[in-house]
C-alpha positions as CSV (number, residue, x, y, z in Angstrom):
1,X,-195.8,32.2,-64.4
2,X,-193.0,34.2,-65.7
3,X,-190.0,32.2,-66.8
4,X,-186.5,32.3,-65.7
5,X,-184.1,34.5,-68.1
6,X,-181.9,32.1,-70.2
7,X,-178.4,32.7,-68.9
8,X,-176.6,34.5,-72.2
9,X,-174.2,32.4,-74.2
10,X,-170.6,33.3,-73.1
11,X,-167.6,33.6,-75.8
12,X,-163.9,34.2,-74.9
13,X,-162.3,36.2,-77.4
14,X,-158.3,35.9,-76.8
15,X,-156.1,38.5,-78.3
16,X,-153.1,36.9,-80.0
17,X,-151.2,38.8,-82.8
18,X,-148.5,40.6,-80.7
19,X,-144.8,39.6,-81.4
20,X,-143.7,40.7,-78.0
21,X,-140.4,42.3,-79.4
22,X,-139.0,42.4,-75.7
23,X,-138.1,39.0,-75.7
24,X,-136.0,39.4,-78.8
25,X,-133.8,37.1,-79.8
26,X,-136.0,34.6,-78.3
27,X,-139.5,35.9,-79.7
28,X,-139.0,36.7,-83.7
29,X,-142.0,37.3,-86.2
30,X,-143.0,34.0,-86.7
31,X,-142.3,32.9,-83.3
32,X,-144.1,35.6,-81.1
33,X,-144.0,35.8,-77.1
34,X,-147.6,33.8,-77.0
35,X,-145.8,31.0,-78.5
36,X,-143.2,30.6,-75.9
37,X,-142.9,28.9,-72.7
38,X,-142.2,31.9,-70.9
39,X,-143.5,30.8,-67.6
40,X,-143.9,27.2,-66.7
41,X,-144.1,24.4,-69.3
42,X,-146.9,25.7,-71.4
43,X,-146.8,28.2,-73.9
44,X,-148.4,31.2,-72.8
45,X,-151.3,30.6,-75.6
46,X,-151.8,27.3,-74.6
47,X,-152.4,28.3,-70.9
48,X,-154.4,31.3,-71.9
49,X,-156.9,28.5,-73.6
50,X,-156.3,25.8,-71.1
51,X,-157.5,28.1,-68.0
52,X,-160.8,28.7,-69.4
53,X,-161.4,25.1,-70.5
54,X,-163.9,24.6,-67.0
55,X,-166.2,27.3,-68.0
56,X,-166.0,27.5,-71.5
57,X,-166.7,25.1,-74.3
58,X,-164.3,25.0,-77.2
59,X,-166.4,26.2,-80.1
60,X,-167.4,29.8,-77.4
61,X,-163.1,30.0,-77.3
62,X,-162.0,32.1,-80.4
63,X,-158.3,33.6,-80.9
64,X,-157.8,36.7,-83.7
65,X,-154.7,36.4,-84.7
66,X,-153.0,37.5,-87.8
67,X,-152.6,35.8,-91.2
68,X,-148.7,35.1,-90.7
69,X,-149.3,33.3,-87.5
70,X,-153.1,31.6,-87.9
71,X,-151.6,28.2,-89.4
72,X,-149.2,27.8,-86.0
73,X,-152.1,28.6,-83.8
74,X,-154.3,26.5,-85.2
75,X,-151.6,23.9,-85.2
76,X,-151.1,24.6,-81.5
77,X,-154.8,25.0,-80.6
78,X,-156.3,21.0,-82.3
79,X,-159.2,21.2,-80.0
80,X,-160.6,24.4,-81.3
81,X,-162.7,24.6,-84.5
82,X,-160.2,25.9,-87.7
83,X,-163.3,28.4,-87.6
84,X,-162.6,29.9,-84.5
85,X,-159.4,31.1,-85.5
86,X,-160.7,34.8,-86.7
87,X,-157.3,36.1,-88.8
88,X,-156.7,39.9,-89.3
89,X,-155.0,41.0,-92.7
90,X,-152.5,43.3,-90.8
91,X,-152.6,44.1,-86.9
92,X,-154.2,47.5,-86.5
93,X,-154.2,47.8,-82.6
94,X,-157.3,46.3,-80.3
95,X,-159.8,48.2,-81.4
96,X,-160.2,47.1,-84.8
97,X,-159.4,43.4,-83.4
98,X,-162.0,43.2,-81.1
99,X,-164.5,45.4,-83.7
100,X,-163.3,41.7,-86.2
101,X,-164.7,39.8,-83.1
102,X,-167.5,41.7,-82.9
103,X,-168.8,41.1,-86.5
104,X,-168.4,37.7,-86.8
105,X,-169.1,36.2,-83.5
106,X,-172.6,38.1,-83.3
107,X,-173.7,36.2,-86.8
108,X,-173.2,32.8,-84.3
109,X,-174.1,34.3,-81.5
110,X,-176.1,37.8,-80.8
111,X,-177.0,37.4,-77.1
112,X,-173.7,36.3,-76.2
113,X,-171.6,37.8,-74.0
114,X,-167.7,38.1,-75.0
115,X,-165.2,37.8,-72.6
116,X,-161.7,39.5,-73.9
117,X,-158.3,38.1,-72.8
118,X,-154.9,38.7,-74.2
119,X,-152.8,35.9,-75.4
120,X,-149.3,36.8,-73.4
121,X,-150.8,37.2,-69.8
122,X,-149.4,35.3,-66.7
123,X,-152.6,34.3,-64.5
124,X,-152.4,32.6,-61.3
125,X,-155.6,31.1,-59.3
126,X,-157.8,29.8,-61.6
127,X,-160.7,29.0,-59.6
128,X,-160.7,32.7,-59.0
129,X,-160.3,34.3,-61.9
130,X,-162.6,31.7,-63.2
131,X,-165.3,33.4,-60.1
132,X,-164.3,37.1,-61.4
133,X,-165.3,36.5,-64.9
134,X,-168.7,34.9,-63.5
135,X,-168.7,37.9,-61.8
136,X,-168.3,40.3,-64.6
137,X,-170.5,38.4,-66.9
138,X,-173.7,38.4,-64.2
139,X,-172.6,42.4,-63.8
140,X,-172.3,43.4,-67.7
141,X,-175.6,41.5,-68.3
142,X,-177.6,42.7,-65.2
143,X,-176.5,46.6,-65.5
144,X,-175.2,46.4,-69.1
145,X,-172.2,48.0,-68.6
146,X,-168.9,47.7,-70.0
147,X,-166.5,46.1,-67.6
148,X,-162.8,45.7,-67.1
149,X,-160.7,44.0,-65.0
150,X,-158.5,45.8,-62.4
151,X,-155.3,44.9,-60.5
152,X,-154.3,46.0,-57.2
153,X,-151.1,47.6,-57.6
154,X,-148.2,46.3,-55.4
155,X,-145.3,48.6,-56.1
156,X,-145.3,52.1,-58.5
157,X,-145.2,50.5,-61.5
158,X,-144.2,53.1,-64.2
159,X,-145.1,50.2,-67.3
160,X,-148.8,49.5,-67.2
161,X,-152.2,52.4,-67.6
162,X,-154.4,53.0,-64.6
163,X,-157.8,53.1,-63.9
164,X,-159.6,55.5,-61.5
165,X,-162.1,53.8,-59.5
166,X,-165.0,55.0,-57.7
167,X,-167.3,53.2,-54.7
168,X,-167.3,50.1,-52.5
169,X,-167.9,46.5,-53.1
170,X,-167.0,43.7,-55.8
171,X,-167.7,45.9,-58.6
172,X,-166.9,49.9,-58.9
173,X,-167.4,52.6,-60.9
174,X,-164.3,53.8,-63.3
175,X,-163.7,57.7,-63.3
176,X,-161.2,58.0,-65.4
177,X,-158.2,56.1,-67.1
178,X,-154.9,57.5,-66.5
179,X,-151.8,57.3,-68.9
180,X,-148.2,55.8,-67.6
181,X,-147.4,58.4,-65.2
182,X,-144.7,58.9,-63.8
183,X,-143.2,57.2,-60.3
184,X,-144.1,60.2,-58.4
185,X,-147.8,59.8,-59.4
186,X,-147.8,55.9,-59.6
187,X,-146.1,56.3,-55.8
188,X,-149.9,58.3,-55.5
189,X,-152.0,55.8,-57.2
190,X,-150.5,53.1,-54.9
191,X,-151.4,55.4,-51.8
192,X,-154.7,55.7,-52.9
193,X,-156.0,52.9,-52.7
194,X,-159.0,54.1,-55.5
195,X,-156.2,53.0,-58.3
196,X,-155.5,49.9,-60.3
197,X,-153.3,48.5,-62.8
198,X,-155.2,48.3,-66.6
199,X,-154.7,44.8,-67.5
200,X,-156.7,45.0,-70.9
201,X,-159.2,42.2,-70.1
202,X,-163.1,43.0,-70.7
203,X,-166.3,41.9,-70.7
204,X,-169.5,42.8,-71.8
205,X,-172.4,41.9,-74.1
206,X,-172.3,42.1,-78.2
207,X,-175.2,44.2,-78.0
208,X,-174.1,46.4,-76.0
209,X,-170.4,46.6,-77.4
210,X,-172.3,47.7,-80.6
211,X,-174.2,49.9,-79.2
212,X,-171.4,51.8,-77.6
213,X,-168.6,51.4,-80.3
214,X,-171.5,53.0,-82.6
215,X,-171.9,56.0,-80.4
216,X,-168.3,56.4,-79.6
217,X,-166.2,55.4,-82.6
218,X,-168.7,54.3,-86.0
219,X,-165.8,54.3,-88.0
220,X,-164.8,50.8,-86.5
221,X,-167.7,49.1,-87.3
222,X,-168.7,51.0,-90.9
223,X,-166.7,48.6,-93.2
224,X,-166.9,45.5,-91.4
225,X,-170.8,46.0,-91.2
226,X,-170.6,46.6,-95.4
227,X,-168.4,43.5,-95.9
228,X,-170.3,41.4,-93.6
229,X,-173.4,43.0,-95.5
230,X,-171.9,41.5,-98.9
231,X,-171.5,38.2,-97.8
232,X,-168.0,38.0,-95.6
233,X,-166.0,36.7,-98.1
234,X,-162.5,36.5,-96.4
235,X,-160.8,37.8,-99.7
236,X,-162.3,40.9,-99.5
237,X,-161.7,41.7,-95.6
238,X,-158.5,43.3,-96.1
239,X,-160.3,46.4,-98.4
240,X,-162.4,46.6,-95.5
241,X,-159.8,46.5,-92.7
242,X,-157.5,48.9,-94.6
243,X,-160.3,51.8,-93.8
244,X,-160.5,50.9,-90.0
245,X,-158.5,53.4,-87.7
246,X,-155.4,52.3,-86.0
247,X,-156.9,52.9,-82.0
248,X,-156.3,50.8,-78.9
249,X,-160.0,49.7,-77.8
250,X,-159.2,52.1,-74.2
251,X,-158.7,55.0,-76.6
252,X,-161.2,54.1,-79.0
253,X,-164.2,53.1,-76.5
254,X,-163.2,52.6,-72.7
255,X,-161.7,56.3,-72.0
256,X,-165.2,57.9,-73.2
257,X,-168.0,55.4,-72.6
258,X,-170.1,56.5,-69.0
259,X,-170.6,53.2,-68.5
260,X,-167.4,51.0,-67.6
261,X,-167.4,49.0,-64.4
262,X,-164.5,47.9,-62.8
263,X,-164.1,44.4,-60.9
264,X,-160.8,44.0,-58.6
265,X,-159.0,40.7,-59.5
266,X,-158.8,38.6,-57.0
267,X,-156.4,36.2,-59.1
268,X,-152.7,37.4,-59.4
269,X,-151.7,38.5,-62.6
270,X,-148.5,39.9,-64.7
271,X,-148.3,40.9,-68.3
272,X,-144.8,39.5,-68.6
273,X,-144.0,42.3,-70.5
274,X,-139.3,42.1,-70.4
275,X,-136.8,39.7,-69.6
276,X,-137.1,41.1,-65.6
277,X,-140.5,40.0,-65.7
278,X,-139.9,36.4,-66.8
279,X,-136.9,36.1,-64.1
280,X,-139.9,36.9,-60.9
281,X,-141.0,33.3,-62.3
282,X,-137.9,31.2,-61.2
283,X,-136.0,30.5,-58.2
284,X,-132.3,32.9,-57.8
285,X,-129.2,31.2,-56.6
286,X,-128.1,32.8,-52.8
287,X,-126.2,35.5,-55.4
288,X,-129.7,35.9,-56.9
289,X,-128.7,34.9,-60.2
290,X,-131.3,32.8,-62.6
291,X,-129.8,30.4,-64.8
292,X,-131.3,28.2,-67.6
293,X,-129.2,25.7,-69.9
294,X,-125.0,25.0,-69.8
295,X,-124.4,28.0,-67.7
296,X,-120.6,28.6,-65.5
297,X,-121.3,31.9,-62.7
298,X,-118.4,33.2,-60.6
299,X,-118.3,35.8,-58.8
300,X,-121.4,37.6,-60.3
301,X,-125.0,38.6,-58.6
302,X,-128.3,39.4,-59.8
303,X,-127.9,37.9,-63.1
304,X,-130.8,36.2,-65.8
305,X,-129.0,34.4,-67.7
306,X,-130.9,32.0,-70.6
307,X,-129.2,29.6,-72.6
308,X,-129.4,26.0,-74.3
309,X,-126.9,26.0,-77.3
310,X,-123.6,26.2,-75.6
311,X,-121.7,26.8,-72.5
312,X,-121.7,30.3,-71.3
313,X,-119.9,31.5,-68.7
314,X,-118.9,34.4,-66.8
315,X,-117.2,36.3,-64.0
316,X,-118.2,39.8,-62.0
317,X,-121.2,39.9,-63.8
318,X,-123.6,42.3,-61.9
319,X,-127.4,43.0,-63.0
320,X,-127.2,41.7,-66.4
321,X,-129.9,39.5,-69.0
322,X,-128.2,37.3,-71.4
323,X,-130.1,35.4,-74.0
324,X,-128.4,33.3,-76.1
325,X,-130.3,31.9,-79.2
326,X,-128.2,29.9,-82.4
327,X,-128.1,33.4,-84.6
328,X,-128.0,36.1,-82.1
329,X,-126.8,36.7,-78.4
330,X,-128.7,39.5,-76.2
331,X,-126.5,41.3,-73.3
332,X,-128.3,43.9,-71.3
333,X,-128.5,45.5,-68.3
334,X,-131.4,44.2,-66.5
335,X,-132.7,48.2,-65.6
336,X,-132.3,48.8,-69.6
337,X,-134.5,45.4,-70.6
338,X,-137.3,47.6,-72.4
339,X,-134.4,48.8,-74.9
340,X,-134.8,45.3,-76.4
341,X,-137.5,46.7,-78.3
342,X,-135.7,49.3,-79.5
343,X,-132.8,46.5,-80.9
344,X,-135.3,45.5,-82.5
345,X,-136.7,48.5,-84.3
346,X,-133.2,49.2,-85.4
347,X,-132.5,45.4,-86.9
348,X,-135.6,46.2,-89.1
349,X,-134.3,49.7,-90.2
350,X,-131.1,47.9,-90.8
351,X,-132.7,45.5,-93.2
352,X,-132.0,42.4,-90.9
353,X,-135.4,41.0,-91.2
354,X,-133.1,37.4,-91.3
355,X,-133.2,38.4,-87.7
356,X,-136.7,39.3,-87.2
């Protein structure tokens, strides 16, 4: 009698060494967007961990962060093994992330199947996006292909990468991955129907991420495999990391594998990616203004204002994000929120890193 397959061993791998600069002056270097309470009461790592806690036990939950930040996620992550923290010298982009993942979790693990998540993603439904990562990992497993998550796009969103999908059912096939296009063409992928928003979250098995990262892009995995070869000792993995390319993993692998499947979300989902973002997450006065902390409104509409440390107040304010932190105050126009980043890069060629 033949015996059943043993179920592979699944392993969440959560990406969490952004410092979402468009939340500047509330998200600073050592206090990064995952670290904030941006929707709801927990911190957006926290719930990233928490929402997997049904399905996943805590030593198959690991977070690759980097070296300035692994002491505070480990302090805000006690149930997880030290261990599982996997710290990158310097961030590099997701490929070389997930290629870390890769070479360490397979010495633990090498049936497992790895389940990647970003750190500073909204996620609403759990039971079903709990049912679409059963979903994935049965698919990836079954049909050993690479697979990604899709969301059905609501609006032309300009911000976010597409995929191209192909077929009928739970599961389709990607054609292609499309750049941010423009709103003429993102008014086309909405009409569609065949297109959906890229929200970075995969699954598939370590074998076969090997497999394809080796075809597609060697050079990721070269130097980890010699310094994994020579024993893994931490103090040497920054020689190593220094050689790996700077790629995103849809550049590096996803865009030129033949074999990425595409599941539709069912859950609801939002990168949280400016200030407007956060405000969709609370309630607007009948002006449609969103206030947090001491905060005085008249006469003004369609306002986000976020305080705390002292009154503010205002008057004929139209479509504008305030942030007020102790050392710096942020006044934009809510259509100009993704210039925040852009504050940002200038602070640093300014020298204000007391700011950063």
């Amino acid at each position: 009698m033949d015996k059943a397959k043993k179920t592979p061993r699944k392993v969440a791998v959560v990406m969490a060494g952004g410092r979402g600069t468009r939340f500047w002056p509330r998200s600073r270097s050592s206090r990064p967007k995952q670290f904030l309470a941006m929707v709801g009461e927990e911190t957006l790592l926290n719930a990233t961990v928490s929402r997997l806690g049904p399905s996943f036990r805590s030593e198959d939950i690991y977070i690759v962060t980097t070296e300035e930040l692994a002491a505070e996620t480990r302090r805000m992550l006690p149930g997880l093994p030290p261990g599982n923290v996997l710290v990158e010298p310097e961030g590099r982009n997701t490929a070389p992330c997930l290629a870390l993942a890769l070479a360490l979790i397979e010495r633990r693990s090498p049936e497992g199947v790895m389940v990647v998540l970003s750190a500073d993603s909204w996620i609403g439904d759990k039971d079903k996006f709990l049912d679409d990562i059963d979903l994935a990992v049965e698919h990836a497993v079954k049909k050993r292909d690479l697979v990604t998550f899709g969301i059905r796009p609501t609006y032309p969103e300009t911000g976010y990468g597409y995929i191209e999908t192909e077929g009928e059912g739970k599961v389709l096939g990607a054609t292609a991955f499309r750049e941010k296009p423009t709103y003429e063409k993102a008014v086309h992928y909405l009409e569609s129907g065949r297109h959906f928003w890229n929200a970075g979250m995969f699954v598939w098995t370590l074998r076969d991420l090997r497999a394809e990262l080796t075809h597609h892009c060697p050079e990721l995995l070269a130097p980890l495999d010699e310094w994994v070869a020579a024993g893994a000792d931490p103090s040497q993995l920054a020689k190593a990391y220094g050689r790996l390319p700077k790629l995103s993993i849809d550049y590096a692998l996803m865009e030129k594998s033949d074999r990425v499947a595409v599941v539709p979300a069912r859950f609801r989902w939002s990168d949280v990616g400016s200030w407007p973002a956060v405000v969709e997450f609370h309630e607007s006065d009948a002006s449609g203004n969103v206030v947090q902390g001491d905060v005085l409104l008249l006469g003004s509409t369609n306002c986000a204002i976020f305080g705390g440390h002292r009154l503010i107040a205002g008057s004929g304010l139209e479509d504008l994000i305030v942030v007020d932190e102790p050392d710096a105050l942020l006044l934009c126009r809510k259509d100009r929120a993704q210039d925040v980043k852009l504050i940002v890069e200038q602070l640093a060629a300014m020298g204000r890193t007391d700011l950063l």
